[in-house]
N, CA, C and O atoms as a MOPAC input file, in Angstrom:
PM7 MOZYME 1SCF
protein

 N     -5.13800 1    -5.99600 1    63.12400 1
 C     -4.20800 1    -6.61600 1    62.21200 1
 C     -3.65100 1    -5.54000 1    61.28200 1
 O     -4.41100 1    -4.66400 1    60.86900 1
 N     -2.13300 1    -5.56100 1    60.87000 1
 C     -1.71400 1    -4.96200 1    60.06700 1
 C     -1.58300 1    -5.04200 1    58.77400 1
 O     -0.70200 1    -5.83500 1    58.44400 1
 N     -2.33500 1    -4.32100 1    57.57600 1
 C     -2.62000 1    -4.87300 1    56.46400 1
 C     -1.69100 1    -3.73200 1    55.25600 1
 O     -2.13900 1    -2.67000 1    54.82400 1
 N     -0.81700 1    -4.12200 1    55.04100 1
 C      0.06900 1    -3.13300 1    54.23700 1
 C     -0.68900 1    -3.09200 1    53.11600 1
 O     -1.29100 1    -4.08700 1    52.71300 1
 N     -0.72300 1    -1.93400 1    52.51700 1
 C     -1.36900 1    -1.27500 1    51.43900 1
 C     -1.06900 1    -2.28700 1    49.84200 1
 O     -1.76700 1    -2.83100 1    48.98700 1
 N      0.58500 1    -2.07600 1    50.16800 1
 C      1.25600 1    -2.93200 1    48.85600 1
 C      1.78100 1    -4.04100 1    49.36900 1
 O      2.93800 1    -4.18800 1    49.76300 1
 N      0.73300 1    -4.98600 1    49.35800 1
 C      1.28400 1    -6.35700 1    49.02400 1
 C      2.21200 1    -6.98100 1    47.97100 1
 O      1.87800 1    -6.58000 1    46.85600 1
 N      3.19700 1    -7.77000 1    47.93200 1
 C      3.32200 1    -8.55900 1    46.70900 1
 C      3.29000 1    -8.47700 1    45.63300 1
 O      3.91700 1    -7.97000 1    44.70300 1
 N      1.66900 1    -9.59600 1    46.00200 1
 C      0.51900 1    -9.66500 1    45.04100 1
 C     -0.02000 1    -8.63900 1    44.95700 1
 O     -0.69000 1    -9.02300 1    43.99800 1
 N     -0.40100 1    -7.49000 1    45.11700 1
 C     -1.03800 1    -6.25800 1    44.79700 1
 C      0.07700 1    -5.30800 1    44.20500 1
 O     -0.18700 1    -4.48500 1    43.32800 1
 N      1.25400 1    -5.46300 1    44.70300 1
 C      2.45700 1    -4.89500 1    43.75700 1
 C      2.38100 1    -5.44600 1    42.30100 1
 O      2.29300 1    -4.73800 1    41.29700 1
 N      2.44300 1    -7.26900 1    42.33100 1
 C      2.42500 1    -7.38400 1    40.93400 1
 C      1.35400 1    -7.48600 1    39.83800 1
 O      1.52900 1    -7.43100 1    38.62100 1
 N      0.09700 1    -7.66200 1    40.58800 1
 C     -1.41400 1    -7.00600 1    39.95500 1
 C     -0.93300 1    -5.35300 1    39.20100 1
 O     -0.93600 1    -5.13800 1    37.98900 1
 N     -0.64800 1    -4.60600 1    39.99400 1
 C     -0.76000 1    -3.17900 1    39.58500 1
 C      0.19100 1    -3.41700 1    38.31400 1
 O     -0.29100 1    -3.34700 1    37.18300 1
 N      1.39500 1    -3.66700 1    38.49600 1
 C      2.82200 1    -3.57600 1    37.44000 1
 C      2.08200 1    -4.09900 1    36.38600 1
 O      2.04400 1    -3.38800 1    35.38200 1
 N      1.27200 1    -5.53100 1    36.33700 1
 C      0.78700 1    -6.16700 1    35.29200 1
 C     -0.01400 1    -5.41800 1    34.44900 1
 O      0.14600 1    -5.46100 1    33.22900 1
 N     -0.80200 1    -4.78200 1    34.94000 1
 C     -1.60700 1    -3.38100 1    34.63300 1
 C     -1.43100 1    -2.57400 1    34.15100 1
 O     -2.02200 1    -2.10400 1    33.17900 1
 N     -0.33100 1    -2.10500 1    34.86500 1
 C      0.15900 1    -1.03000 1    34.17500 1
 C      1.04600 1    -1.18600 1    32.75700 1
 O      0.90700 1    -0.29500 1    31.91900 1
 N      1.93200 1    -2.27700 1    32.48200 1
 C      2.26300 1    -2.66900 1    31.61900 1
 C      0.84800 1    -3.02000 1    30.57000 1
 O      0.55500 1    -2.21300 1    29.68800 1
 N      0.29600 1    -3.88400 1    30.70800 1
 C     -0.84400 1    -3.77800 1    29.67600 1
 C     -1.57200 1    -2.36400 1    29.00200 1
 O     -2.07700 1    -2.15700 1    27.89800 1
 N     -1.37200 1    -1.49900 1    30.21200 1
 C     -1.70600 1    -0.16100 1    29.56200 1
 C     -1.03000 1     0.57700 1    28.73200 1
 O     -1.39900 1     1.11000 1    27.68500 1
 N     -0.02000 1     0.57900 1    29.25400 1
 C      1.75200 1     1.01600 1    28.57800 1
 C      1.42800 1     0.40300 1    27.01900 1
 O      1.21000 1     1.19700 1    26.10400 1
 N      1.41500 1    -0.82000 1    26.82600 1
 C      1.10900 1    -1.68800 1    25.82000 1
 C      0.24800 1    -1.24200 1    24.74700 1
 O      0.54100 1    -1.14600 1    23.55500 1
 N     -1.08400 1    -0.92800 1    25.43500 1
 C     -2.32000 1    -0.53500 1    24.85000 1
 C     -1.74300 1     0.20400 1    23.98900 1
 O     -1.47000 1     0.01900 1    22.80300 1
 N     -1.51300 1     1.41400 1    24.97500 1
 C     -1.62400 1     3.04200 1    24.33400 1
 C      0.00500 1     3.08800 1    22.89300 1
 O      0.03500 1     3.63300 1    21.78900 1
 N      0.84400 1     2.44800 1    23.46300 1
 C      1.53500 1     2.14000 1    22.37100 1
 C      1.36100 1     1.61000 1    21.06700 1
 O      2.09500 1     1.75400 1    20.09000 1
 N      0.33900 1     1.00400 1    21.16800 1
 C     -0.22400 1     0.37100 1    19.83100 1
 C     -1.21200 1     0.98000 1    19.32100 1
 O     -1.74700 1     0.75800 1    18.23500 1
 N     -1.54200 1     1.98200 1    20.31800 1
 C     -2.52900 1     2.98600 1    19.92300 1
 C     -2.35000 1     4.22100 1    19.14800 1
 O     -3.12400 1     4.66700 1    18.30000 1
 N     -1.06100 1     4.79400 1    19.60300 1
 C     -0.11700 1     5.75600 1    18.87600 1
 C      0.35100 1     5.62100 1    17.71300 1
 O      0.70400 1     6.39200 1    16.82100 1
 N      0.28300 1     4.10100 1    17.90700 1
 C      1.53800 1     3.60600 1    16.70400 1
 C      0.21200 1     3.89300 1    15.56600 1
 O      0.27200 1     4.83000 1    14.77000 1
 N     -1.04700 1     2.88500 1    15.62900 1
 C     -1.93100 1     3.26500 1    14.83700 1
 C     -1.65900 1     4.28500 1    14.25300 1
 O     -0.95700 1     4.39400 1    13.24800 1
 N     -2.43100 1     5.46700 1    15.10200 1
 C     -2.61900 1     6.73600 1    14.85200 1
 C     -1.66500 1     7.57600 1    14.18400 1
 O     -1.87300 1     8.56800 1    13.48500 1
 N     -0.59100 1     7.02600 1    14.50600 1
 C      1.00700 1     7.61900 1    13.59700 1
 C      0.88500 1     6.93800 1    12.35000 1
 O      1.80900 1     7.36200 1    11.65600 1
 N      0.25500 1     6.14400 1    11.73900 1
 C      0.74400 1     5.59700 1    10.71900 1
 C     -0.83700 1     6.04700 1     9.61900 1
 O     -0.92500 1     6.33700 1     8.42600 1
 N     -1.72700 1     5.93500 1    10.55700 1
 C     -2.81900 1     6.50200 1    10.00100 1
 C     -2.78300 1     7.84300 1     9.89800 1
 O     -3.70800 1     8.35700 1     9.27000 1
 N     -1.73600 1     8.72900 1    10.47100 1
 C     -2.16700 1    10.01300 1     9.66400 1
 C     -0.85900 1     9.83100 1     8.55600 1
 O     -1.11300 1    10.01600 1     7.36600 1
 N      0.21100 1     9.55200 1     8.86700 1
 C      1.38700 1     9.29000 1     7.55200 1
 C      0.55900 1     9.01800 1     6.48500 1
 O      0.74300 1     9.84200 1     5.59000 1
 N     -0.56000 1     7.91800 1     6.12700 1
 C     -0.81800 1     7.28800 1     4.99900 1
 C     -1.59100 1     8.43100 1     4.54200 1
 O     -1.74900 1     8.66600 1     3.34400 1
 N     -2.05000 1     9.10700 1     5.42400 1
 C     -3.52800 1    10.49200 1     4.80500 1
 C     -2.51900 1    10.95400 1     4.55400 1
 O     -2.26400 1    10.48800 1     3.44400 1
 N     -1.52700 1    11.74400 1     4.91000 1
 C     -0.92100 1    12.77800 1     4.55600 1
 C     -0.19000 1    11.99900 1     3.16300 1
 O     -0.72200 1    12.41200 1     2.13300 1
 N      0.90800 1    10.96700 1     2.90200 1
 C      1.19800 1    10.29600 1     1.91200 1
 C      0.26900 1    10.40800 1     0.94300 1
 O      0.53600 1    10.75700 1    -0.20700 1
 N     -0.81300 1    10.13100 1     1.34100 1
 C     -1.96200 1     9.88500 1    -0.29500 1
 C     -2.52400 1    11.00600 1    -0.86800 1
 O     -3.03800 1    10.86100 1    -1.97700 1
 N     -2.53900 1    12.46700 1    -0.16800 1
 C     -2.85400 1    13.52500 1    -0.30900 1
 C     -2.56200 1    13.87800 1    -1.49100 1
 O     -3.53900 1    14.17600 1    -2.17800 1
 N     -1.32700 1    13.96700 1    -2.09200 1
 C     -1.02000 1    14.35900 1    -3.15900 1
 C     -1.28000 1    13.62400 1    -4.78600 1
 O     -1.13200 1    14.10400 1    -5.91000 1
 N     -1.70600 1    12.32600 1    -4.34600 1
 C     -1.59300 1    11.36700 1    -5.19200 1
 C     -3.32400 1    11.42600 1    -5.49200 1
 O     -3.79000 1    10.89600 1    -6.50000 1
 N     -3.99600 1    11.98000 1    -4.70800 1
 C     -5.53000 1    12.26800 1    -5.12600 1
 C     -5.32600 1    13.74200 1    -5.61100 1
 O     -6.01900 1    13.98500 1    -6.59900 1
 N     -4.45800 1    14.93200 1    -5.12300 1
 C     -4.66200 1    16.03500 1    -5.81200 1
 C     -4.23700 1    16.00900 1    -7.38800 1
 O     -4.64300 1    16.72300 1    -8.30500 1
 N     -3.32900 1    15.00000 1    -7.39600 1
 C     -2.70300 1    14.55900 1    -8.96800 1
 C     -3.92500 1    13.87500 1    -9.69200 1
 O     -4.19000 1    14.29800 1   -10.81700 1
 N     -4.34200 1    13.32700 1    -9.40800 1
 C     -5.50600 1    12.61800 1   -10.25200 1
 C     -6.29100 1    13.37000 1   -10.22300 1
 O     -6.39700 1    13.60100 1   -11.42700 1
 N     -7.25500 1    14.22700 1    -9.56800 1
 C     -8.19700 1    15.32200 1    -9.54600 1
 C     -7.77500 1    16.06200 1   -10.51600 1
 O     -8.49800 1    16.23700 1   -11.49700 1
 N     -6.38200 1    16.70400 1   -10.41500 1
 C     -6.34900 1    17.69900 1   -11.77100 1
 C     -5.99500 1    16.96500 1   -12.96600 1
 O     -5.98800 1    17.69300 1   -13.95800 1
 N     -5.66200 1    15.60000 1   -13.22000 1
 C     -5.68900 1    14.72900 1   -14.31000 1
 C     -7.03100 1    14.57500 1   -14.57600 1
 O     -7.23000 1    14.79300 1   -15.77100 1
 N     -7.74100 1    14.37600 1   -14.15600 1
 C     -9.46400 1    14.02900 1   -14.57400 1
 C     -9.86500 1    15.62700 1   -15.23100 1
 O    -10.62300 1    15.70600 1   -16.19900 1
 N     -9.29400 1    16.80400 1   -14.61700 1
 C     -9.50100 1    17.43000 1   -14.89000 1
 C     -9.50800 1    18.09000 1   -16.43600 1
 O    -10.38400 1    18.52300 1   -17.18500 1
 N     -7.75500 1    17.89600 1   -16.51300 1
 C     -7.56900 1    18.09800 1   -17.67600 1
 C     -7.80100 1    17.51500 1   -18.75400 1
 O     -7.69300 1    18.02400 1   -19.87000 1
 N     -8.35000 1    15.70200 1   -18.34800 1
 C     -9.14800 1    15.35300 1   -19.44300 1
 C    -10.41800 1    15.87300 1   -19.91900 1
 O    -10.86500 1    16.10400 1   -21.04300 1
 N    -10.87400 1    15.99300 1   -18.72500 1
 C    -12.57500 1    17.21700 1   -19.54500 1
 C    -12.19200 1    18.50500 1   -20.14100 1
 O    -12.82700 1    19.19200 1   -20.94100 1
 N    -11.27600 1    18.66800 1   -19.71700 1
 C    -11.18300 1    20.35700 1   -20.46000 1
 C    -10.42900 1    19.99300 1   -22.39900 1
 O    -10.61400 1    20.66200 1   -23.41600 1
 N     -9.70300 1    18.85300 1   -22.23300 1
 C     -9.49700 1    18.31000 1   -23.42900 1
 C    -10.49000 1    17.83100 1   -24.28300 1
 O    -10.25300 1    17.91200 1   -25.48800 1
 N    -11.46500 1    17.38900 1   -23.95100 1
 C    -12.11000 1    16.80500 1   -24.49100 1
 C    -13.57100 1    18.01700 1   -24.81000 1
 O    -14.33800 1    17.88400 1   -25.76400 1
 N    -13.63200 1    18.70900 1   -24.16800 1
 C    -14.56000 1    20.24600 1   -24.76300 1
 C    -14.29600 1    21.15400 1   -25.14100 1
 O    -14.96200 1    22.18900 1   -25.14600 1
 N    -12.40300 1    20.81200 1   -25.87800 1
 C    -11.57500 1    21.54700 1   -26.77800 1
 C    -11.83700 1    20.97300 1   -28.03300 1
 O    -11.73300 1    21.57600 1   -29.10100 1
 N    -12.23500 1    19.60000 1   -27.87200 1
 C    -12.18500 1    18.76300 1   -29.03000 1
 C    -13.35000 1    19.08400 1   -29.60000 1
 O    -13.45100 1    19.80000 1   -30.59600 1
 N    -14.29900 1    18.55400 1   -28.97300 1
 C    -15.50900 1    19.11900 1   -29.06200 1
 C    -15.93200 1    20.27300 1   -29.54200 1
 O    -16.90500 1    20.22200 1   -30.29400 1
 N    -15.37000 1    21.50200 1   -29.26200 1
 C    -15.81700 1    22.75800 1   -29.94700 1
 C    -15.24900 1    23.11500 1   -30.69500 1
 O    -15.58600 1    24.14500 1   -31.27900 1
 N    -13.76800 1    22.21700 1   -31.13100 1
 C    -13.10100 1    22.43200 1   -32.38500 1
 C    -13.79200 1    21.64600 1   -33.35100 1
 O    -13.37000 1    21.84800 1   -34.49000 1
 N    -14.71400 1    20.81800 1   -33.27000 1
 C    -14.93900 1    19.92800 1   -33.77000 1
 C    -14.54200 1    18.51300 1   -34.31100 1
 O    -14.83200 1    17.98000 1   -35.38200 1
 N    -13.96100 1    18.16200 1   -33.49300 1
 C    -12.72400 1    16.39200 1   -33.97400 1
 C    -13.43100 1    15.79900 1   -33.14900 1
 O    -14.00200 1    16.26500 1   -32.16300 1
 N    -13.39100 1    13.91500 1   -33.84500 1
 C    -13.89200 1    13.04600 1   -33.10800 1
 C    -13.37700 1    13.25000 1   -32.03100 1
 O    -13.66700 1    12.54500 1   -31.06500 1

């Protein structure tokens, strides 16, 4: 009997497949694109507050050794 490799139904099994994968990995990228945008976005907004915290301690052991409440 002659049994062709690509059936049909084995044509539209695979396509279905493959589209779901297509799918996957697209939503997978997309993630990953947006999750490094937000790291990179917030980067600066923690280096700004780091040296704000900063400069409040250094203010405040100016005060301190000048002597003011």
């Amino acid at each position: 009997m002659n049994d062709p490799l690509w059936t049909p139904e084995r044509l539209a099994f695979a396509h279905d497949r493959a589209h779901a994968e297509a799918q996957r990995l697209r939503l997978e990228a997309l993630a990953d694109f947006w999750r490094t945008t937000d790291a990179l976005l917030a980067e600066p907004g923690r280096q700004a507050q780091r040296a704000a915290e900063r400069l409040r301690h250094r203010l405040m052991r100016h005060q301190q050794w000048r002597g003011q409440p």
